[in-house]
PDB file of N, CA, C and O in Angstrom:
ATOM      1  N   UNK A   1     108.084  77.746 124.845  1.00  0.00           N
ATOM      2  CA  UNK A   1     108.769  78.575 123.869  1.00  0.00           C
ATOM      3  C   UNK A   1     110.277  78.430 124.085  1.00  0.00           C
ATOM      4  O   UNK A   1     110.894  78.063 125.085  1.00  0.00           O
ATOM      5  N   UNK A   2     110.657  78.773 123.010  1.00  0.00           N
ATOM      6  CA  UNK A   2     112.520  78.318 123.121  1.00  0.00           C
ATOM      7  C   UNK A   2     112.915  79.695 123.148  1.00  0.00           C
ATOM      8  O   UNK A   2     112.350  80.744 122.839  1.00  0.00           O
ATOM      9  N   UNK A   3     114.620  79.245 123.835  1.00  0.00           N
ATOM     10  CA  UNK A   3     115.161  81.034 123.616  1.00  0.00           C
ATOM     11  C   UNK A   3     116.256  80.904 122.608  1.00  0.00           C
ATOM     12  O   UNK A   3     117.422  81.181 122.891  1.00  0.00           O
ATOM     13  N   UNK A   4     115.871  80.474 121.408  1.00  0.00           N
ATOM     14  CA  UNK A   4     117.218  80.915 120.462  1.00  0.00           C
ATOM     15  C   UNK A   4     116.335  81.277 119.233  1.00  0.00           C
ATOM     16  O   UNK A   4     115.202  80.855 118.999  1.00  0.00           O
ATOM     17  N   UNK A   5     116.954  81.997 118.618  1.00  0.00           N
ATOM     18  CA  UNK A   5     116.418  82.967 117.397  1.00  0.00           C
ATOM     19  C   UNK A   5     116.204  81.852 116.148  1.00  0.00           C
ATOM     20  O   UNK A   5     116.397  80.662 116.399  1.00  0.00           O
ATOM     21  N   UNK A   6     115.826  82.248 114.883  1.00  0.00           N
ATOM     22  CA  UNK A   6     115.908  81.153 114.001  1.00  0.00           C
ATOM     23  C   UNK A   6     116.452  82.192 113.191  1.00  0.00           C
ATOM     24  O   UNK A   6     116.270  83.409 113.158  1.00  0.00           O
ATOM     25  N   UNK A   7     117.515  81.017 112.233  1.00  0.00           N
ATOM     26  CA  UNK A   7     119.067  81.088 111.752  1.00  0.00           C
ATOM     27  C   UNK A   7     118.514  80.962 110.168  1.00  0.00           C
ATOM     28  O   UNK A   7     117.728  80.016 110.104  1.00  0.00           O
ATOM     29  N   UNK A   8     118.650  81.483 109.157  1.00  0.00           N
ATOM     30  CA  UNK A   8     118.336  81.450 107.399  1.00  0.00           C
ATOM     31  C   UNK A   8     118.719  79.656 107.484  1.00  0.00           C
ATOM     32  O   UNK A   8     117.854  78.877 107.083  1.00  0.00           O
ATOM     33  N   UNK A   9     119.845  79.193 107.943  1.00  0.00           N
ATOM     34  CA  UNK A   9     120.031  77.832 107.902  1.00  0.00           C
ATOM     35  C   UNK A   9     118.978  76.710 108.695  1.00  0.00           C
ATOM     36  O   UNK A   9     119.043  75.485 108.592  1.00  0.00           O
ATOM     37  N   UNK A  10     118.100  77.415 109.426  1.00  0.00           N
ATOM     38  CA  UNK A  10     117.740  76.731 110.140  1.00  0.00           C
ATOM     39  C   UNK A  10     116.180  76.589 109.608  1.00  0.00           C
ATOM     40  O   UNK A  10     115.144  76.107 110.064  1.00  0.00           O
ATOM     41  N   UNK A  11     116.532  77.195 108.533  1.00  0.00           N
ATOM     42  CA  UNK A  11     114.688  77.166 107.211  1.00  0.00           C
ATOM     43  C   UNK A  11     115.654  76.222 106.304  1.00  0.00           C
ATOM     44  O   UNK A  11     115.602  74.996 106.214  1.00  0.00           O
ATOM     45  N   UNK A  12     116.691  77.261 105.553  1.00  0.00           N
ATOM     46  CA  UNK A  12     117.204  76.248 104.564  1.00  0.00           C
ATOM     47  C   UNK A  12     118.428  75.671 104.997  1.00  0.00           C
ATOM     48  O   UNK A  12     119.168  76.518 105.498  1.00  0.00           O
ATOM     49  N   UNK A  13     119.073  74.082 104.970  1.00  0.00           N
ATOM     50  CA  UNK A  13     120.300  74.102 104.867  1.00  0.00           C
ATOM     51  C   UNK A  13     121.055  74.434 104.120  1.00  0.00           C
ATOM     52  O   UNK A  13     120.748  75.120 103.146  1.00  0.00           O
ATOM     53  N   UNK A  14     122.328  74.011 104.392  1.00  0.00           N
ATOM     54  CA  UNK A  14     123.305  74.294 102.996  1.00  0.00           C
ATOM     55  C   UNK A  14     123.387  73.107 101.998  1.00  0.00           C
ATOM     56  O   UNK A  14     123.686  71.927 102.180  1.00  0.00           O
ATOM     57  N   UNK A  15     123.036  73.779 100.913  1.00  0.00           N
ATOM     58  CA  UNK A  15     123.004  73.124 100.070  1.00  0.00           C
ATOM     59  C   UNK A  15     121.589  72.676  99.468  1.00  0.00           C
ATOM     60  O   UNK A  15     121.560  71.880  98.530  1.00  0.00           O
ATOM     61  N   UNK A  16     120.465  73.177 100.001  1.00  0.00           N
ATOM     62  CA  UNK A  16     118.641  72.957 100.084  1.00  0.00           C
ATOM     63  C   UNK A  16     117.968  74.188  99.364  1.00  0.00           C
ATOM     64  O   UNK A  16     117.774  74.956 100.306  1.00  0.00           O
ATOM     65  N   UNK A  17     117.626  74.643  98.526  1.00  0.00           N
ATOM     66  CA  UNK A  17     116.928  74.872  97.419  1.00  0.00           C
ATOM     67  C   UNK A  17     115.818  75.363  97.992  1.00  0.00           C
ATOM     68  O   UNK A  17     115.619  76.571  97.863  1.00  0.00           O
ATOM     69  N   UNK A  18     115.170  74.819  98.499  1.00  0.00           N
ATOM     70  CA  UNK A  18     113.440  75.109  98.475  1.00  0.00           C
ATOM     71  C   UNK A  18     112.983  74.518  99.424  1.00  0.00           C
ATOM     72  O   UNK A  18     113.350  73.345  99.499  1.00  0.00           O
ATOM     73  N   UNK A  19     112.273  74.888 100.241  1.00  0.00           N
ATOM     74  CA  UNK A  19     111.136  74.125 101.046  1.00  0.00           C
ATOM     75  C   UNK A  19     109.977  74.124 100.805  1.00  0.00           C
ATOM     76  O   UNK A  19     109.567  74.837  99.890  1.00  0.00           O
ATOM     77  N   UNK A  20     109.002  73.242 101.628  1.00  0.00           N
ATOM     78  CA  UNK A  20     108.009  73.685 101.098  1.00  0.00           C
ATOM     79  C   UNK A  20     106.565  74.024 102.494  1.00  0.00           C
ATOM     80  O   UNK A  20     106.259  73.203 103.358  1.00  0.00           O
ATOM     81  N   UNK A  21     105.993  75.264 102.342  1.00  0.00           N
ATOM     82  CA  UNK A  21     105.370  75.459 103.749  1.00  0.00           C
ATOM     83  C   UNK A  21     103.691  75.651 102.953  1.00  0.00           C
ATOM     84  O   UNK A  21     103.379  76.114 101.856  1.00  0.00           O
ATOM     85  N   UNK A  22     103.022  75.177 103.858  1.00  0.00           N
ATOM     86  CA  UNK A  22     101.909  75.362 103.506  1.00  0.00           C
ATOM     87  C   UNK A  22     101.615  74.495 102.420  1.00  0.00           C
ATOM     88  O   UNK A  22     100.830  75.294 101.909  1.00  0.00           O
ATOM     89  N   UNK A  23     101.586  73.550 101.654  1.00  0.00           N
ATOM     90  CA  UNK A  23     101.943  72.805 100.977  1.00  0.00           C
ATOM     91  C   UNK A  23     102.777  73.606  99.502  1.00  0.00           C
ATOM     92  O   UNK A  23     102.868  72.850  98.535  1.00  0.00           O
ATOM     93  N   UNK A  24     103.194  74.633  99.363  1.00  0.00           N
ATOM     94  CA  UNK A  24     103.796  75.471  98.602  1.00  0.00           C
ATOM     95  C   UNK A  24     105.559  75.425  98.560  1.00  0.00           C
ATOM     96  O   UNK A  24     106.315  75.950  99.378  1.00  0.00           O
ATOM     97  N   UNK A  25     105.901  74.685  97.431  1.00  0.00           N
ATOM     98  CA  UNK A  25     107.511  75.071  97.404  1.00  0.00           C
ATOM     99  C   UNK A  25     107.982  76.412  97.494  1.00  0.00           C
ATOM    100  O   UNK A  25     107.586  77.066  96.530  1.00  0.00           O
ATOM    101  N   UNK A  26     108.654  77.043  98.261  1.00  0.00           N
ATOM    102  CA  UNK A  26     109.157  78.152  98.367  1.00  0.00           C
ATOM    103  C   UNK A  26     110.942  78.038  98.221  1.00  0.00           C
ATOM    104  O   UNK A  26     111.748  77.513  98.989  1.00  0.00           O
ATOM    105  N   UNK A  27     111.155  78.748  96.929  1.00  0.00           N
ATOM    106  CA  UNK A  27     112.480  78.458  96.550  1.00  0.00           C
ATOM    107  C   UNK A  27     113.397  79.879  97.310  1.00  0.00           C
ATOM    108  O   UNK A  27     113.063  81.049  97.499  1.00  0.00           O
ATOM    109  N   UNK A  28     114.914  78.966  97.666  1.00  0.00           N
ATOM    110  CA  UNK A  28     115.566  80.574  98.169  1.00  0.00           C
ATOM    111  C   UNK A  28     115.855  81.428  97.125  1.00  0.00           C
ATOM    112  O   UNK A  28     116.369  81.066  96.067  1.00  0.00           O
ATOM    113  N   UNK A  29     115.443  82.867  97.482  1.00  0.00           N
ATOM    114  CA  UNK A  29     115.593  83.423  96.513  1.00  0.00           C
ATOM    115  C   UNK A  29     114.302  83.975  96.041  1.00  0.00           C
ATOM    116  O   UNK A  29     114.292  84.724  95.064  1.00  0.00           O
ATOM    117  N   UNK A  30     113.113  83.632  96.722  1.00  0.00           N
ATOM    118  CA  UNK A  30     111.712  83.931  96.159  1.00  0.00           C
ATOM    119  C   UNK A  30     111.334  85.546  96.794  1.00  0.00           C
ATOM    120  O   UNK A  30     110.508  86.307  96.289  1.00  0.00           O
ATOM    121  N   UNK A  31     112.005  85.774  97.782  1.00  0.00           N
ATOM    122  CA  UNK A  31     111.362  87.314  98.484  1.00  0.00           C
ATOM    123  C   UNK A  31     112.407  88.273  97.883  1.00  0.00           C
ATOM    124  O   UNK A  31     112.035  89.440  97.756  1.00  0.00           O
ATOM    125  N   UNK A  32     113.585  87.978  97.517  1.00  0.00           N
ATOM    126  CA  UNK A  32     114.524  88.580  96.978  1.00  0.00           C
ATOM    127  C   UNK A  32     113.868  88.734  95.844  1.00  0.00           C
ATOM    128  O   UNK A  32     113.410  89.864  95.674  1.00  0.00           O
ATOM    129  N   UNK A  33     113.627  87.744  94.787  1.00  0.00           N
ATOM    130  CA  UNK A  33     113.334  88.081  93.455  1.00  0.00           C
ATOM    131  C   UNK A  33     112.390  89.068  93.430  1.00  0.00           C
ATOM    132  O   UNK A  33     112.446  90.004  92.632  1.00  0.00           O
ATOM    133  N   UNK A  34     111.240  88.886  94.511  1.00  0.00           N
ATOM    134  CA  UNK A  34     109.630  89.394  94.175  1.00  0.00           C
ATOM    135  C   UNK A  34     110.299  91.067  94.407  1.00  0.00           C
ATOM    136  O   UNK A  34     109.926  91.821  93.508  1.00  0.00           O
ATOM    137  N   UNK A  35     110.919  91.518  95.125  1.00  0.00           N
ATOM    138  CA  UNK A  35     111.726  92.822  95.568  1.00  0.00           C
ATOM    139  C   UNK A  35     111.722  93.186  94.819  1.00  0.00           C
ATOM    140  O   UNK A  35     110.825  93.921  94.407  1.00  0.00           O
ATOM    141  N   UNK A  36     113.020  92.782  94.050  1.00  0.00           N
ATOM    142  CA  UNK A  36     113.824  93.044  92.675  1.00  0.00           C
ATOM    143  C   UNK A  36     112.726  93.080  91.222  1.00  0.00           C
ATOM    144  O   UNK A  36     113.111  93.561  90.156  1.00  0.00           O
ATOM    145  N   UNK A  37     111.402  92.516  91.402  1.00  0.00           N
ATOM    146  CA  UNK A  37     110.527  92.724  90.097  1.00  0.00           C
ATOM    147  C   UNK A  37     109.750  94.094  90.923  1.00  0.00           C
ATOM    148  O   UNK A  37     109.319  94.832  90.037  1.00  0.00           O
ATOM    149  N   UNK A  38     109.460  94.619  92.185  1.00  0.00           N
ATOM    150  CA  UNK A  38     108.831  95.861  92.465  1.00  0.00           C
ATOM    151  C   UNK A  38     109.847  97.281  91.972  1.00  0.00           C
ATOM    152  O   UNK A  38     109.585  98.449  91.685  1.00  0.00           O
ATOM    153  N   UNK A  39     111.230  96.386  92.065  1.00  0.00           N
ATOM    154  CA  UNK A  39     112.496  98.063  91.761  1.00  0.00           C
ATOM    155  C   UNK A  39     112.081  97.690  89.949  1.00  0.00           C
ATOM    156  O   UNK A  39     112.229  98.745  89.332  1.00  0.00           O
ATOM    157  N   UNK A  40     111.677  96.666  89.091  1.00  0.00           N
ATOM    158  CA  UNK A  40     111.666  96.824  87.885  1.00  0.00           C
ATOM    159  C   UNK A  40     110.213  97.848  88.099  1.00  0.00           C
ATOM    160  O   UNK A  40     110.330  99.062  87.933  1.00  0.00           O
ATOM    161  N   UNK A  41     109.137  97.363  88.399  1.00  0.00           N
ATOM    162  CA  UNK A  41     107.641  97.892  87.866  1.00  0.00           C
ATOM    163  C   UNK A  41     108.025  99.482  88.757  1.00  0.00           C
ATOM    164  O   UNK A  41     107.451 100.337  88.082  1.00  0.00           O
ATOM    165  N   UNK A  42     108.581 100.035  89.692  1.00  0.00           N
ATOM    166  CA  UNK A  42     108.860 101.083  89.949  1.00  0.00           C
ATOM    167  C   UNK A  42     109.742 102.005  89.023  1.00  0.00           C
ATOM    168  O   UNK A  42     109.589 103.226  89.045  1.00  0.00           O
ATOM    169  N   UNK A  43     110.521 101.491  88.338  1.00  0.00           N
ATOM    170  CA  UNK A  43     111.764 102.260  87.630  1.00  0.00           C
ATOM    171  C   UNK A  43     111.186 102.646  86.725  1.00  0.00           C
ATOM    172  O   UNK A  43     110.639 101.786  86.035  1.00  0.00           O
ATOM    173  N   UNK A  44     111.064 103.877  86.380  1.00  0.00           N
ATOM    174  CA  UNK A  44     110.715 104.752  85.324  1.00  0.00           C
ATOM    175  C   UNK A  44     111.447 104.826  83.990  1.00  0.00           C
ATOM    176  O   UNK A  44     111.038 105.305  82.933  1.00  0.00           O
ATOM    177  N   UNK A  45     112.755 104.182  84.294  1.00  0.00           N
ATOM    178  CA  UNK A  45     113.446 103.645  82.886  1.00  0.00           C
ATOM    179  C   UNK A  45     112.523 102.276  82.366  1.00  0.00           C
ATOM    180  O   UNK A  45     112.439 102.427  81.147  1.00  0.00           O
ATOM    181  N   UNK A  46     111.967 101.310  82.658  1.00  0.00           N
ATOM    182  CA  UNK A  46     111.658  99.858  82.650  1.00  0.00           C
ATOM    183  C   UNK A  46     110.836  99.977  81.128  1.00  0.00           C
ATOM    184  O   UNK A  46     110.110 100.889  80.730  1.00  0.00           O
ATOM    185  N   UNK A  47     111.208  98.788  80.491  1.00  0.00           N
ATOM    186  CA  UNK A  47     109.957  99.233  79.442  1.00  0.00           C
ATOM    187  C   UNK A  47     108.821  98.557  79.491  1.00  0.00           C
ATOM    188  O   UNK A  47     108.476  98.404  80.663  1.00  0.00           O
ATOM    189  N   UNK A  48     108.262  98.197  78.909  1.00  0.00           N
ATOM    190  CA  UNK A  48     106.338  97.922  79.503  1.00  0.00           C
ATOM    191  C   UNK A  48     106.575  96.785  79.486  1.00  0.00           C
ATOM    192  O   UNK A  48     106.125  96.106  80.410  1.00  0.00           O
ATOM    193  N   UNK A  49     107.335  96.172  78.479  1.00  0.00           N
ATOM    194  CA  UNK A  49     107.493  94.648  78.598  1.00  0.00           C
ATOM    195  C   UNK A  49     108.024  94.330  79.720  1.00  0.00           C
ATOM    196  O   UNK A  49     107.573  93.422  80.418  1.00  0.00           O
ATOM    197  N   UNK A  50     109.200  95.144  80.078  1.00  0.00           N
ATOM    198  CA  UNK A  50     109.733  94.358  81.726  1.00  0.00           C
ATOM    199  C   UNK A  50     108.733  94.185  82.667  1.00  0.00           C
ATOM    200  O   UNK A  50     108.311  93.186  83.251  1.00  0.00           O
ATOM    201  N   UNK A  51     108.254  96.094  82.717  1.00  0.00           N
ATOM    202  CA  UNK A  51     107.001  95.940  83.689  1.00  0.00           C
ATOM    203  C   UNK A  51     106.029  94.681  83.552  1.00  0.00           C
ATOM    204  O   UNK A  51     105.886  93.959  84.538  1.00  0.00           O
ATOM    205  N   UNK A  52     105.340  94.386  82.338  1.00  0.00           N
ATOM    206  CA  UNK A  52     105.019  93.836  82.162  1.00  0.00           C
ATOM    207  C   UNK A  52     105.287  91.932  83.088  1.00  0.00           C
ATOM    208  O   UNK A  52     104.667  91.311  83.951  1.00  0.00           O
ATOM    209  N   UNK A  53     106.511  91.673  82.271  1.00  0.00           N
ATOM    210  CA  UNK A  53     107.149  90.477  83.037  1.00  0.00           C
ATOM    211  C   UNK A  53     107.428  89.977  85.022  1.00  0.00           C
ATOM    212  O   UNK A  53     107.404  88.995  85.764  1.00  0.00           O
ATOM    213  N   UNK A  54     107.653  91.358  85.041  1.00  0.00           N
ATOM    214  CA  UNK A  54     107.318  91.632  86.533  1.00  0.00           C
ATOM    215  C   UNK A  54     106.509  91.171  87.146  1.00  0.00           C
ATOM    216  O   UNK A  54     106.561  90.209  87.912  1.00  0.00           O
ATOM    217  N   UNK A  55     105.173  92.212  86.694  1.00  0.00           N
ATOM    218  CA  UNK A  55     104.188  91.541  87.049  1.00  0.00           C
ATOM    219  C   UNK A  55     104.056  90.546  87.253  1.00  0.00           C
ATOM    220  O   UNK A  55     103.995  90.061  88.383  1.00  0.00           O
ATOM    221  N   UNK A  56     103.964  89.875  86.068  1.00  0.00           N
ATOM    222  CA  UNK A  56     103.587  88.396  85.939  1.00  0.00           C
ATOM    223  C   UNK A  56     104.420  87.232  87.235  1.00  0.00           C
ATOM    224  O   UNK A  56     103.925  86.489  88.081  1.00  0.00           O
ATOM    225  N   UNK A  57     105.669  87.499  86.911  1.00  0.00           N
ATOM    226  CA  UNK A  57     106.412  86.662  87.807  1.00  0.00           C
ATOM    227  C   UNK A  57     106.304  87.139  89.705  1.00  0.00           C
ATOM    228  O   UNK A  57     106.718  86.384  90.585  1.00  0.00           O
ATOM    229  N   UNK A  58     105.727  88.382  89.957  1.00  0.00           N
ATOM    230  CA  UNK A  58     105.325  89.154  91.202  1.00  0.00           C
ATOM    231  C   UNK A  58     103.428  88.057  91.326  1.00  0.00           C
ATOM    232  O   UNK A  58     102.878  87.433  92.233  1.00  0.00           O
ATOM    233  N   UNK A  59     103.253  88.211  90.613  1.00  0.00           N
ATOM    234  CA  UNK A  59     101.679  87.098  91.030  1.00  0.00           C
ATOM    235  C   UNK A  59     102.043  85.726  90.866  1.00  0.00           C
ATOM    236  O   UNK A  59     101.210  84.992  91.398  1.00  0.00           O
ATOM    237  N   UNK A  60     102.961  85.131  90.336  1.00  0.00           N
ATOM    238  CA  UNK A  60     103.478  83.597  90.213  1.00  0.00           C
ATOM    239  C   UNK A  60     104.117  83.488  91.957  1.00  0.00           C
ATOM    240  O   UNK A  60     103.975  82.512  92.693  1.00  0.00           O
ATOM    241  N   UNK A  61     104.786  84.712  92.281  1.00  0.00           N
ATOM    242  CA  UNK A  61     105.434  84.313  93.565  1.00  0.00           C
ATOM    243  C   UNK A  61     104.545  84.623  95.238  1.00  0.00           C
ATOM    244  O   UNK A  61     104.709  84.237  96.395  1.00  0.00           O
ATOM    245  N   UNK A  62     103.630  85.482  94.554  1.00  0.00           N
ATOM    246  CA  UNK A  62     102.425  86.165  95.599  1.00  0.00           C
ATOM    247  C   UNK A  62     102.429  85.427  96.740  1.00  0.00           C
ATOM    248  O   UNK A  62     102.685  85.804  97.884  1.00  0.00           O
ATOM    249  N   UNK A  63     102.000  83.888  96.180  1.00  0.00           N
ATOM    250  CA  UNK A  63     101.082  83.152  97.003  1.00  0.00           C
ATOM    251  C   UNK A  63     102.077  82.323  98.013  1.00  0.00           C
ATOM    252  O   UNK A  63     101.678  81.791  99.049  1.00  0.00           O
ATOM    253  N   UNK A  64     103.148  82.303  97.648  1.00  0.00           N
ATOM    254  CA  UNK A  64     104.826  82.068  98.394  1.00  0.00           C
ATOM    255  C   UNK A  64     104.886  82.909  99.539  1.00  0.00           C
ATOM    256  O   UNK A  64     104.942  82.480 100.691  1.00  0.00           O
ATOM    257  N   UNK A  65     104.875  83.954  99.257  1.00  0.00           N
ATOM    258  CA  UNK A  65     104.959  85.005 100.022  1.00  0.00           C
ATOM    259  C   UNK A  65     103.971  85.169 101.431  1.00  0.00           C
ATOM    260  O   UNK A  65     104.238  85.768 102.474  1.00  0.00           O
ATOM    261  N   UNK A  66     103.074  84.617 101.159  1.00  0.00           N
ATOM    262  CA  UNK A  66     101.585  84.712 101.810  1.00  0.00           C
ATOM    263  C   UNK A  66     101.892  83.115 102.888  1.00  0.00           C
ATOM    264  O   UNK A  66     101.695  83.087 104.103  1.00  0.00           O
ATOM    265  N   UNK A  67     102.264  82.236 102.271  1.00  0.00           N
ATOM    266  CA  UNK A  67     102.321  81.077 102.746  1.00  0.00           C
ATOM    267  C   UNK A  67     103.459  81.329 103.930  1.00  0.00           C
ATOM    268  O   UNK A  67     103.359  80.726 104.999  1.00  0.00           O
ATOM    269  N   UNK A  68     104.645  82.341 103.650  1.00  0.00           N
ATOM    270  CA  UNK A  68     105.888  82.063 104.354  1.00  0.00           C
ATOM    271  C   UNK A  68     105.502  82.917 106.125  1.00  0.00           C
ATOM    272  O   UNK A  68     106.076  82.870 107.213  1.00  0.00           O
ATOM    273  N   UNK A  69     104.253  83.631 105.614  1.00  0.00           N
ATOM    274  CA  UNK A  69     103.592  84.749 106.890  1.00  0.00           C
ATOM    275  C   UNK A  69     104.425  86.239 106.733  1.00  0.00           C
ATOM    276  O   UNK A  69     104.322  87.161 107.542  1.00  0.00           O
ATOM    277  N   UNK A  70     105.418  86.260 105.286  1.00  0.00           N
ATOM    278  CA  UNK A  70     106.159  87.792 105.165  1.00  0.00           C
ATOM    279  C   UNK A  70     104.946  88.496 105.298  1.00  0.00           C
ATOM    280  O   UNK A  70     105.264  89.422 106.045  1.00  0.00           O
ATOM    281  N   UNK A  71     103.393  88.664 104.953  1.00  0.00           N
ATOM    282  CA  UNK A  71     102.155  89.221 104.497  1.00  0.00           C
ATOM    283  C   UNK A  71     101.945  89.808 105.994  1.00  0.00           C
ATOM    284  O   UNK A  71     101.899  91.024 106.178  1.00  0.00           O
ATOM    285  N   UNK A  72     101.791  88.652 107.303  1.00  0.00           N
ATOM    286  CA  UNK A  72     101.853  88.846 108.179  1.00  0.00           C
ATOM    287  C   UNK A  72     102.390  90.280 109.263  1.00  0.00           C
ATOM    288  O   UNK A  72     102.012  90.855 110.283  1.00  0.00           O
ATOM    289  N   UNK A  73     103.513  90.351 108.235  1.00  0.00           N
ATOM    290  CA  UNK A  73     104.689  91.360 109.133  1.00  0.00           C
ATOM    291  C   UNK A  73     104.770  92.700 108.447  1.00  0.00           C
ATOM    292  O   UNK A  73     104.800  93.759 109.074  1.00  0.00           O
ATOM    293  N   UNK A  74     104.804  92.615 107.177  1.00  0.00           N
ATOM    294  CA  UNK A  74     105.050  93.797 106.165  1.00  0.00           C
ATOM    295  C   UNK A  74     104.308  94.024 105.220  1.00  0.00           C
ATOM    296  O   UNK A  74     104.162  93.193 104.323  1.00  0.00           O
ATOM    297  N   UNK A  75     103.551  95.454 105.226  1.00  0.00           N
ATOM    298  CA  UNK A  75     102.868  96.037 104.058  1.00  0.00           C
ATOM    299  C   UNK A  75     104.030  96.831 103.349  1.00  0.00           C
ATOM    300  O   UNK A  75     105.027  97.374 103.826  1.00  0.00           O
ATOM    301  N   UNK A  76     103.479  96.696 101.779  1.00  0.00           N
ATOM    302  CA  UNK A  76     104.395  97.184 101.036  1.00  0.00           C
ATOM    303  C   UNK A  76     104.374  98.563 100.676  1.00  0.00           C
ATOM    304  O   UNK A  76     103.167  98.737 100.504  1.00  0.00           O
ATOM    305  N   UNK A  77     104.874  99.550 100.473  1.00  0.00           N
ATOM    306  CA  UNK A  77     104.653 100.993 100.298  1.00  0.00           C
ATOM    307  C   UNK A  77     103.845 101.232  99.003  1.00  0.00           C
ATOM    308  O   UNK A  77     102.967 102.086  98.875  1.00  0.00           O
ATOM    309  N   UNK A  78     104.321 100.237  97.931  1.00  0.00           N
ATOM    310  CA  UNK A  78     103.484 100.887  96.498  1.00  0.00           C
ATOM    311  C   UNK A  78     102.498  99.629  96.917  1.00  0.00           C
ATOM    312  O   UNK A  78     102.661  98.450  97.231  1.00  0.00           O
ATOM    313  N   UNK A  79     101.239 100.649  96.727  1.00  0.00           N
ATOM    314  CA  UNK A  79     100.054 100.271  96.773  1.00  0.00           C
ATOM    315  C   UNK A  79      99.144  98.654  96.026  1.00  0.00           C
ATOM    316  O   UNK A  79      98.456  97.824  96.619  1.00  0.00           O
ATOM    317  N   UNK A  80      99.466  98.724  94.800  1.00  0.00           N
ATOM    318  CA  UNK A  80      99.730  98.052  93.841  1.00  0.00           C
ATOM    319  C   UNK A  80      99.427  96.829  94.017  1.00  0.00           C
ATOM    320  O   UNK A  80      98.415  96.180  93.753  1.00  0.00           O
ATOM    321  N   UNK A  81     101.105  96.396  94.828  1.00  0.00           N
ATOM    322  CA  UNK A  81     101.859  95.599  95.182  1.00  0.00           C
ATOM    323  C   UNK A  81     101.194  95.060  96.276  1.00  0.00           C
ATOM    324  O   UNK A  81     101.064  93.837  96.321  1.00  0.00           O
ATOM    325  N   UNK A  82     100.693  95.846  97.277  1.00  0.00           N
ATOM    326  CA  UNK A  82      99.810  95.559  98.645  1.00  0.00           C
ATOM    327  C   UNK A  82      98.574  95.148  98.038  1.00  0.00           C
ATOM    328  O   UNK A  82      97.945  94.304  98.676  1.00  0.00           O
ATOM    329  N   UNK A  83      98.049  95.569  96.891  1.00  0.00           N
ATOM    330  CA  UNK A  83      96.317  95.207  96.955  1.00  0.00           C
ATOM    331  C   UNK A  83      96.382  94.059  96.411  1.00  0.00           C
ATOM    332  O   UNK A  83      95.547  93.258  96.830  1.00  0.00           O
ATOM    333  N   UNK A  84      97.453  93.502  95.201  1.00  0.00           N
ATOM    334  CA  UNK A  84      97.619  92.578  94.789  1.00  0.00           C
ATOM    335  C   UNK A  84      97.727  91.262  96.198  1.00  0.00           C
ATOM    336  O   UNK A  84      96.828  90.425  96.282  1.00  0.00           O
ATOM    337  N   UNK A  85      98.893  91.256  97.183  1.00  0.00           N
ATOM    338  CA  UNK A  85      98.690  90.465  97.701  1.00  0.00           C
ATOM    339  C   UNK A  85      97.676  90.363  98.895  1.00  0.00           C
ATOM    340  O   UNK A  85      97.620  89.342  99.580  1.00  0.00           O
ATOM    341  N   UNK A  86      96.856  91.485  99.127  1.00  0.00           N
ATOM    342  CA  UNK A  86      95.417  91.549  99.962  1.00  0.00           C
ATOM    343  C   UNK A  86      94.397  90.409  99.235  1.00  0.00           C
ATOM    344  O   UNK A  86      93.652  89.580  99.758  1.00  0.00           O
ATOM    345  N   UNK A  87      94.602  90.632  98.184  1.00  0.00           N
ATOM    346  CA  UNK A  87      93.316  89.782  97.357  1.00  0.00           C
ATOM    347  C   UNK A  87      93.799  88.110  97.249  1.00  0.00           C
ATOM    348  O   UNK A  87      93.185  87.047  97.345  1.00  0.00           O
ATOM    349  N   UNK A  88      95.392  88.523  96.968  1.00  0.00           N
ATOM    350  CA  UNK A  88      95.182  87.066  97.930  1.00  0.00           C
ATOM    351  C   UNK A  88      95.183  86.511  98.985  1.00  0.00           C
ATOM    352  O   UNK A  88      94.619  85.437  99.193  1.00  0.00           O
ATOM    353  N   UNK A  89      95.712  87.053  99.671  1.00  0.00           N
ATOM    354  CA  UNK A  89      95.048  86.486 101.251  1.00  0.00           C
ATOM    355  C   UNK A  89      93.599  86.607 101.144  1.00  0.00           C
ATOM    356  O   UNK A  89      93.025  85.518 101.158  1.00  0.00           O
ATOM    357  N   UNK A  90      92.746  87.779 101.027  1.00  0.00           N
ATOM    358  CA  UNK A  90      91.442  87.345 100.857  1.00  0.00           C
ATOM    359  C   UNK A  90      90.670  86.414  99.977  1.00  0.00           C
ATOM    360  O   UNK A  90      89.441  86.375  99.930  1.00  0.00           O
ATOM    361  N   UNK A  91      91.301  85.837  99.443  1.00  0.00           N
ATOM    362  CA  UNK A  91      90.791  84.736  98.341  1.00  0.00           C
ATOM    363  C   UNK A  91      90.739  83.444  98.924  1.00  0.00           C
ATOM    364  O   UNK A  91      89.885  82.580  98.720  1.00  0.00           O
ATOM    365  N   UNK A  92      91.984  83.375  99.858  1.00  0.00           N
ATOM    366  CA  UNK A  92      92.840  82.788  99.904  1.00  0.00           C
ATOM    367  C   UNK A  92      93.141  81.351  98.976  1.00  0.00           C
ATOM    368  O   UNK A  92      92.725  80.204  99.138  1.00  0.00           O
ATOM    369  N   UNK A  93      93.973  81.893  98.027  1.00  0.00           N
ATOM    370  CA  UNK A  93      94.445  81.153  96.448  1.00  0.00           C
ATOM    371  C   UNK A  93      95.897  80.777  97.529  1.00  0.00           C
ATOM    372  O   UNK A  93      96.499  81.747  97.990  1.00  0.00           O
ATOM    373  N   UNK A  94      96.170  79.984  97.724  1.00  0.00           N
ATOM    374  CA  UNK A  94      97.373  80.008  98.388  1.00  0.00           C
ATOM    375  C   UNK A  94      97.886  78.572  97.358  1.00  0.00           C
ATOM    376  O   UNK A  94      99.050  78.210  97.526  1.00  0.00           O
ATOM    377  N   UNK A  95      97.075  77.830  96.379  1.00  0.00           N
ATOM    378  CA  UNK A  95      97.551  76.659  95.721  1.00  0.00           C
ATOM    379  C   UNK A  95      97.203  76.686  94.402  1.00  0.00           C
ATOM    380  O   UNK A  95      97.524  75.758  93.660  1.00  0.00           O
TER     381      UNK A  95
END
């Protein structure tokens, strides 16, 4: 085992877009986005269509998420959001 931490640069460089783990491109910017569509499907202003869109783009990024081991470390508070990516790990749809 090594003793130095791992660095955001040391997944992506500068200037590198996406990797890909598990055979899954994971673009930067994918755990951020999936966040930012749970504050849409949470916000009680949102209209059904956003919610809506959310969704959709929150199960397009699921299996990203699952691949990177975030699933591993953190359950999500809205429920939802957790059973959605339970079923995929239990599926395991990871492609």
């Amino acid at each position: 085992m090594s003793d130095h931490s791992v660095k955001p640069e040391d997944i992506l460089a500068d200037g590198v877009d996406y990797t890909v783990i598990k055979g899954l491109t994971v673009r930067k910017g994918t755990v951020a986005a999936f966040l930012a569509n749970i504050q849409i499907i949470e916000d009680p202003d949102s209209s059904d269509l956003a919610r809506q869109n959310a969704w959709e783009t929150m199960k397009n990024l699921a299996p990203t998420l699952v691949a990177t081991g975030l699933t591993d470390h953190v359950h999500f508070k809205n429920p939802s959001v957790e059973r959605m990516l339970q079923e995929i790990i239990s599926s395991k749809k990871l492609c």
